[in-house]
C-alpha positions in Angstrom: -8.0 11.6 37.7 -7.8 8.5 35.0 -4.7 7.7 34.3 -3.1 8.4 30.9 -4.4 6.1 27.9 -0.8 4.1 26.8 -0.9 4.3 22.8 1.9 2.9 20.8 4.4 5.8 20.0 3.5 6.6 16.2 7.1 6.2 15.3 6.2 2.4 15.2 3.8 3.1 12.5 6.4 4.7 10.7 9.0 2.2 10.9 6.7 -0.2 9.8 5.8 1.6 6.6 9.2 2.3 5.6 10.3 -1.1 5.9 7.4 -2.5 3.8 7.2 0.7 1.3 11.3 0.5 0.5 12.3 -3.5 1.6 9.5 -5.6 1.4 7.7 -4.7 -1.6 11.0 -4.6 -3.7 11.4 -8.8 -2.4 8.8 -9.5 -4.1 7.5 -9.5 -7.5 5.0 -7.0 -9.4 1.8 -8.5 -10.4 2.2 -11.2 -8.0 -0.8 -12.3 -5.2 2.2 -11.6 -2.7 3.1 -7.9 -4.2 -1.0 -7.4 -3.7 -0.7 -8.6 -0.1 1.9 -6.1 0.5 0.2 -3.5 -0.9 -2.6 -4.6 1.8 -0.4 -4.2 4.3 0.9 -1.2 3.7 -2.4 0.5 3.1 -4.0 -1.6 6.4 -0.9 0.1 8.3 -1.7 3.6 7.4 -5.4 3.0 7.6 -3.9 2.1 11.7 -2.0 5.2 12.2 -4.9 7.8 11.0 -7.3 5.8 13.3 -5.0 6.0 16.1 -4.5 10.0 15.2 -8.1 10.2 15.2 -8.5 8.6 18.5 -5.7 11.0 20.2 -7.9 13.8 18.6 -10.8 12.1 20.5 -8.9 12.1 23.6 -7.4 15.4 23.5 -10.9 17.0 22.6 -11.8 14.9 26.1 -9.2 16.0 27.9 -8.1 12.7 28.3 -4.1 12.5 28.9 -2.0 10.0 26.7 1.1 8.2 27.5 3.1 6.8 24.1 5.0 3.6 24.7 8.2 2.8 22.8 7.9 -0.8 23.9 6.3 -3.4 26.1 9.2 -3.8 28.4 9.1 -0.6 29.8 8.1 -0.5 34.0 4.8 -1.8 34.6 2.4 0.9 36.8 -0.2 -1.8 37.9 
């Protein structure tokens, strides 16, 4: 049996997003090349988390088993 795929737990996604959709994008100003940049970001961030939902689709349609991962410091398995 393969072992579980390790995926970034989607909660980072989300922390992400909040801090650039309520924080970031507030710093700076509208019309700016740095507001567009966010605005990048933020769309390049959710563009991440629906290919990483399509991907645990993928893998559940598979039957391929997936391990989330809060951080990297958690207990190495190899």
């Amino acid at each position: 049996m393969m072992e579980p795929i390790p995926l970034p737990s989607r909660i980072h996604y989300e922390l992400l997003l909040q801090l650039l959709e309520k924080n970031t994008i507030l710093a700076v100003d509208y019309h700016t090349t740095k507001y567009q940049k966010v605005q990048e970001l933020i769309v390049t961030v959710r563009k991440a988390l629906a290919l990483q939902k399509q991907l645990e689709e993928n893998c559940k349609q598979a039957n391929l088993s997936i391990e989330y991962h809060w951080s990297l410091n958690e207990a190495e398995k190899y």
